[in-house]
N, C-alpha and C positions, 0 to 999 in steps of 0.2 A: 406647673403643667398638668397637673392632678391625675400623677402618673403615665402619663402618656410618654412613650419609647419612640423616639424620633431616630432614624436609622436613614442611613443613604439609601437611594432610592433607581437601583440598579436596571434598565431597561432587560428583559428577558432573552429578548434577539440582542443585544449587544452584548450581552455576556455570553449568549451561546457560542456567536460569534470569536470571542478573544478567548474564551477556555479551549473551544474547539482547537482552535490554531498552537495554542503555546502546548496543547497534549501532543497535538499531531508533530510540530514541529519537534520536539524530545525523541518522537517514538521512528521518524523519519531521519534524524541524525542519528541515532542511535543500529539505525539498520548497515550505516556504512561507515562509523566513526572508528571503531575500534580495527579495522583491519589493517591500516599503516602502525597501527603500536603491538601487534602479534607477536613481532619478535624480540620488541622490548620487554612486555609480558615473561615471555617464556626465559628470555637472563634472566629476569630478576627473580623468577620464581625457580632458578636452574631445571629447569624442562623443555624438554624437545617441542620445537616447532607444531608437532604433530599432537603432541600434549595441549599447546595452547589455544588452537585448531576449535577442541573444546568448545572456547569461550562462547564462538560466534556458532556453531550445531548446538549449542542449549539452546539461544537466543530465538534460531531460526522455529527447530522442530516447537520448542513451546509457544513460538505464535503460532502456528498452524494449529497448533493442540485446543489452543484459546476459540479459535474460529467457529468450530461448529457449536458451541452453549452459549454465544454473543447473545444472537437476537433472544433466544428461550427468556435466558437471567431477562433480559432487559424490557422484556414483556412481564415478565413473573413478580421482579421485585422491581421495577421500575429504574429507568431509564440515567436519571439524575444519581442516583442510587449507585447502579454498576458504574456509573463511569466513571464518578466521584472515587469510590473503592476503589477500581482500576487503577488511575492514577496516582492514587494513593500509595498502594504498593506498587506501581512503577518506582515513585520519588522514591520512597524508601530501598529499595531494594536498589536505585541507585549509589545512593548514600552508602549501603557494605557494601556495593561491588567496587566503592571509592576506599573504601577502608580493608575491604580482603587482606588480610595476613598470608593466605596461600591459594595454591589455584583450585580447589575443589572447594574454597567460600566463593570464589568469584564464580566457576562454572554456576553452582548451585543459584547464587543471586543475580544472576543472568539468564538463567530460565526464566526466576520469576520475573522478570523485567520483560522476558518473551508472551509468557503466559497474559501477563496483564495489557503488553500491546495486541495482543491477539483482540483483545476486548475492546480495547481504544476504537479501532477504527468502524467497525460496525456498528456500535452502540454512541461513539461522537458525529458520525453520520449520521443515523436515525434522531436524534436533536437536532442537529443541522436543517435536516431535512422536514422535520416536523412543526420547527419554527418558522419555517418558509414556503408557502404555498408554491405549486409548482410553475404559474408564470411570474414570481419572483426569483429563484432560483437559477437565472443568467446570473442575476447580481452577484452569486455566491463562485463564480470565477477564479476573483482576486483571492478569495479566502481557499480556496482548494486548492492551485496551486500550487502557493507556499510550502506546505510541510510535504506534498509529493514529489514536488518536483526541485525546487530549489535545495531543500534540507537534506537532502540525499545524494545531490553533488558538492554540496558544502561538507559531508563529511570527510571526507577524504585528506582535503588539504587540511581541516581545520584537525582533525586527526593527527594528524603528524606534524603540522606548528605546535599543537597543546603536548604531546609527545613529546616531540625537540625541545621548547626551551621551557615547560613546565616540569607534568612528569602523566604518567598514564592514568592515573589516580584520578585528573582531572579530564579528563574525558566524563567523566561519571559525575563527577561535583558539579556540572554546570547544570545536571538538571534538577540539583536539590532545590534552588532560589527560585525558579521558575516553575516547577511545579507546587512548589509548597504557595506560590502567591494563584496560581490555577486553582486551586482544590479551595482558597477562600474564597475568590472571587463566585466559585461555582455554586458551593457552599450557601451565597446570598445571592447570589444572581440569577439561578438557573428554577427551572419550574420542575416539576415532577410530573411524568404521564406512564400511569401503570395501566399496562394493556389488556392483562388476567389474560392466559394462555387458557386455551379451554383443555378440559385432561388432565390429567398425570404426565407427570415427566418421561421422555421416551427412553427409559432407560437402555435398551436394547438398542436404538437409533446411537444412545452417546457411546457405548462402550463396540459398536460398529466404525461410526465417519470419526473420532477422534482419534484412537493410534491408525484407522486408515492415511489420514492425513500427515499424524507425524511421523511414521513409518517411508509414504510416498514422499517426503520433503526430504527427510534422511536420505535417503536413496540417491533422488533425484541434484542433491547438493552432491551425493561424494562420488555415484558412480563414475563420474567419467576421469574424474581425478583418480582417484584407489584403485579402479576395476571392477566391470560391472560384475567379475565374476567372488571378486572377494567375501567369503562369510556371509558379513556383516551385510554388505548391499545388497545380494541377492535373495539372503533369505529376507530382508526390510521390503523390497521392491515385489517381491513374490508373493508374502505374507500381506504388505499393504494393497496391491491390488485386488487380492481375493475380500479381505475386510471393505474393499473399498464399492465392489461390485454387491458384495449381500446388504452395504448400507445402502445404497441407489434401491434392489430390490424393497429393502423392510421400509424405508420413506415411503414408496410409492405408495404402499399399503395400507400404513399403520394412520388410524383414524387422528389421531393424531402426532404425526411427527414431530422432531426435533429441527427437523430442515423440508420445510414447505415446497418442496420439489414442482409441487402441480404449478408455484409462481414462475417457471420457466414456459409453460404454454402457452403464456399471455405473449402476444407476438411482439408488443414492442421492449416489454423488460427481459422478454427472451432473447432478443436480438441484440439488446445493448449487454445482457451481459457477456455471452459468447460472442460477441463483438471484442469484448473487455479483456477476454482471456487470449484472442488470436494476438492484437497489439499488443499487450504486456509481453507475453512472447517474443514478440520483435524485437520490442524496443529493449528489455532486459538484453533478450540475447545481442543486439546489437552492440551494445555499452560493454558487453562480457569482453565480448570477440574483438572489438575493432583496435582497443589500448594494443591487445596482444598481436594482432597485423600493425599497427604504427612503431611497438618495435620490432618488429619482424623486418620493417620494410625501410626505417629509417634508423635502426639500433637506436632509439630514441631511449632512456632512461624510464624509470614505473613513474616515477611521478612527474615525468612530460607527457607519459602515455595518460595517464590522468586527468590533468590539467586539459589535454586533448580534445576531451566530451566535455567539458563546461561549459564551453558557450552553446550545448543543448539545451542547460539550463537557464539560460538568456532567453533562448528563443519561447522554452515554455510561459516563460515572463509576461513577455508580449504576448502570447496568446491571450493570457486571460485576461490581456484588457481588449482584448478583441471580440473574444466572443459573445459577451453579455450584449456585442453592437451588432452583431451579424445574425446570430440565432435568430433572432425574433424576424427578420428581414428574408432571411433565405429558407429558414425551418433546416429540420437535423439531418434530412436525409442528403440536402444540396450544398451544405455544409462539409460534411462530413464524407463520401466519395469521394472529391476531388482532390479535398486533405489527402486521404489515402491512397490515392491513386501518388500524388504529388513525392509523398514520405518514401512508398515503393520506391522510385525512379532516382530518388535521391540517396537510397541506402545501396542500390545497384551501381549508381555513380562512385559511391566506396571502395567498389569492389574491383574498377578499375584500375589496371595496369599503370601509375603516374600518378594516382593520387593521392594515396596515401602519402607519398614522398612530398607533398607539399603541403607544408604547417599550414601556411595560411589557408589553401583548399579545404582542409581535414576543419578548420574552425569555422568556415562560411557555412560548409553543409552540415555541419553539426548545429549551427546555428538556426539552418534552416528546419532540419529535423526537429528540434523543439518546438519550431514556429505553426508547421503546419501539422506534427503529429500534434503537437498539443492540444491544436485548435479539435484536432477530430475528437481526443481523448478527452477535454474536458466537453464535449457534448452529447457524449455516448452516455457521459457521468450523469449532465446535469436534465437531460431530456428521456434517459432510461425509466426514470420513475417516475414520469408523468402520469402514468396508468393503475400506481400503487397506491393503495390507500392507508392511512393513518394506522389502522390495524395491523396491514402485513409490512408497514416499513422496518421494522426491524428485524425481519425474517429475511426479507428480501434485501437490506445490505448486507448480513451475513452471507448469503450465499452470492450475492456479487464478490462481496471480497476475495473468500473461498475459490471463487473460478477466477479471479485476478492472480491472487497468490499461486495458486496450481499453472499458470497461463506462463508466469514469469519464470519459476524453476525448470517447465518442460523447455521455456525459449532456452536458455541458459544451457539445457542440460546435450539439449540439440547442437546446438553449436559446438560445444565440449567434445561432443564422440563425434562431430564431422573433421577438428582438427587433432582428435586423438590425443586428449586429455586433459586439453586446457591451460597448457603450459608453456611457455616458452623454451625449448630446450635447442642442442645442437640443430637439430634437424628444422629450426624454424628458417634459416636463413634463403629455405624457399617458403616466398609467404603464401603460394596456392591455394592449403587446406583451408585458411586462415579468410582468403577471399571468396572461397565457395560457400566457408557458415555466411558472410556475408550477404551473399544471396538467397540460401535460405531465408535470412531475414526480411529478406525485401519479398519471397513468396508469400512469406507470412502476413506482410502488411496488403500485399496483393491480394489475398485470400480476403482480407476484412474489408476492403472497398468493395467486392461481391458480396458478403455477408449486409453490410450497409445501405443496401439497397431495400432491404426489409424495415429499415426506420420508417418513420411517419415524414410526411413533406412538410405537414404547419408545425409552428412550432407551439408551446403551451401559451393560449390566450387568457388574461385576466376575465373574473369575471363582472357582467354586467354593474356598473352602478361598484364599481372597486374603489373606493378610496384607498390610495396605498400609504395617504402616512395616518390613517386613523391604525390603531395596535392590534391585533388580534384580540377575539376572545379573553379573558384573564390576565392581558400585559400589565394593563397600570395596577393591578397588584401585587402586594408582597409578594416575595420569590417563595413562600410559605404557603398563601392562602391560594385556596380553590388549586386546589392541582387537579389535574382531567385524568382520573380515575375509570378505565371500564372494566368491564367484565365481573 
């Protein structure tokens, strides 16, 4: 063969495709797996509940902490780069948190497991997104979905089956296999595009919006539970607001930022992402609240109350095979209202006197909740960034994220201090409180069908003279050669 290296010959968009999914899928179990084994945790490691508590505040505050240096690294050292890393030390840092001998290894390798999903999602977006022009990007539907929506109600039960008849150890083992076959696959499969940030690092910008953010998550997760007066949350909530307002001021300013703030002026990425953050709110806060009104209102069990919201994740299902058919037909704006208007009126219907007491009711409209938020949710996602270009993509999913992330703790944190702390105690057996966050929720989703009215009506058109199954630019090349290099 006179030396010639014959290697499989991995399509670019198909492997971003399948790395994308099985990171994202890891990092979306991972946000709700561990909560049914809490107390198994804390036996085995003889520690109060409150100790083990822990596990899940490393996980949260160091993905927030992750969030604001995404897009910068993935512009800086490229894209392939960070994400590859990332997951890297996700798997690994799975692997101790599977082996912890005690609970200060597991908190520790639970951060970095946060820290490193902080990175996943912005920086395996901006791939996504880069490999797909923006009137192909319906298609990417079925792929989004999965690890948002599905893998995050799949934690729960899967949590506490691997819990019950394994042991908690495995909760964490299952993503050594599956990230270690990611990181090869990505390794030959995926391209490389380094942006070259123009500047120096905004030093002053990172040591601003980062403990702002993990500060406001800390807070935002315990205050309603602890006390917003306690210590620890007021001075976090106090401290991070004020870091969080002089980061907004030094962005604005600094010639070159850390976080691209001016990408919020462009009317329709502005719109889809403060669109991003009022839903997530909702829909977070609704999932928080409504297990804890179903047993308020049918003494149902946690984990009937659980099972309760799954078939939300059904309906998200079908969404995405819907909307890569409707988008193009109706455009984001005539899409996307009526969802909302619809998910409103459905989450209100929750809050009604008789319904909750009816299993089957609580699983229809839950059903339905996935079906038509989903359909608004993934079009906000996949027609947001219609307007961004190649350059600012990975600025601009970091700070989608960011407003998603912040979007879903404030829903959450709301509903919390409307039922006066999040818990079910004596006093739940009137379920009231519990039906009023309920509405909240549905004002929230009502507030983002007014919001949704600033989308665009077309939806993204191919360009003239498109062949879509010819490759892009540098596909039928090695995953090595010609990588798209600027700045």
């Amino acid at each position: 063969m006179n030396g010639l290296l014959i290697r499989p010959r991995i399509r670019p968009r198909v492997a971003v495709v399948l790395v994308y999914t099985a990171a994202m899928c890891m990092n979306g179990l991972d946000s709700t797996i561990v909560n049914p084994a809490l107390y198994t945790i804390a036996g085995d490691f003889g520690r109060p509940l409150s100790a083990a508590n822990t596990v899940e505040t490393a996980f949260l505050v160091a993905l927030a902490v992750g969030l604001p240096v995404a897009g910068w690294l993935g512009d800086r050292f490229g894209t392939k780069r960070v994400f590859l890393g990332a997951l890297t030390a996700f798997t690994i840092a799975s692997a101790v948190c599977g082996l912890a001998p005690d609970l200060n290894t597991l908190v520790v390798a639970r951060a970095v497991q946060g820290l490193a999903g902080g990175l996943l999602t912005p920086v395996g977006m901006t791939l996504l997104f880069r490999a797909f022009p923006p009137h192909e990007r319906m298609k990417l539907a079925k792929v989004l979905i999965v690890p948002t929506a599905l893998m995050p109600a799949l934690g729960p039960p899967l949590g506490g089956l691997l819990t019950e008849h394994l042991s908690w150890h495995w909760l964490f083992f299952v993503n050594v296999p599956i990230g270690t076959a990611a990181v090869l696959l990505g390794v030959f499969g995926l391209r490389e595009h380094v942006e070259g940030p123009e500047g120096k690092f905004d030093t002053v910008g990172f040591w601003l919006a980062t403990p702002a953010l993990g500060l406001l998550t800390y807070a935002l997760g315990f205050g309603p539970s602890q006390g917003w007066t306690r210590p620890a949350v007021a001075v976090s909530a106090a401290l991070g607001s004020v870091l969080l307002v002089a980061a907004v001021l030094h962005q604005v300013r600094a010639k070159t930022p850390l976080l691209k703030l001016r990408l919020l002026a462009d009317r329709v990425y502005g719109s889809a992402s403060a669109l991003a953050g009022v839903t997530a709110a909702g829909l977070m806060g609704v999932l928080f609240v409504f297990p804890l009104l179903y047993q308020a209102s049918l003494g149902a069990s946690a984990l009937d109350a659980g099972l309760s919201v799954f078939p939300e994740a059904v309906g998200l299902m079908l969404a995405s095979q819907v909307v890569d058919r409707l988008l193009p037909r109706l455009g984001p704006r005539l899409l996307t209202v009526p969802a909302l208007l619809v998910a409103a009126a459905v989450f209100a219907t929750l809050a009604v006197p008789g319904v909750a007491e009816n299993a089957w009711s609580v699983r229809g409209l839950m059903f339905l909740i996935g079906l038509v938020l989903g359909t608004a949710v993934l079009t906000v996602q996949i027609s947001g960034f219609e307007s961004i270009g190649p350059a600012d993509m990975g600025q601009a999913m970091g700070l989608f994220q960011i407003v998603r992330t912040l979007g879903g703790a404030l829903g959450i944190a709301a509903c919390a201090a409307v039922i006066g702390g999040g818990h079910v105690t004596e006093a739940a057996a009137d379920p009231g409180p519990y039906r009023t966050a309920v509405w909240v929720t549905a004002g929230l989703v009502a507030l983002g069908a007014v919001m949704a009215l600033r989308l665009p009506r077309e939806a993204p058109q191919p360009p003239p003279f498109d062949d879509e199954d010819a490759p892009p630019p540098g596909e039928g090349l090695a995953a090595d050669e010609a990588p798209a290099v600027k700045g």
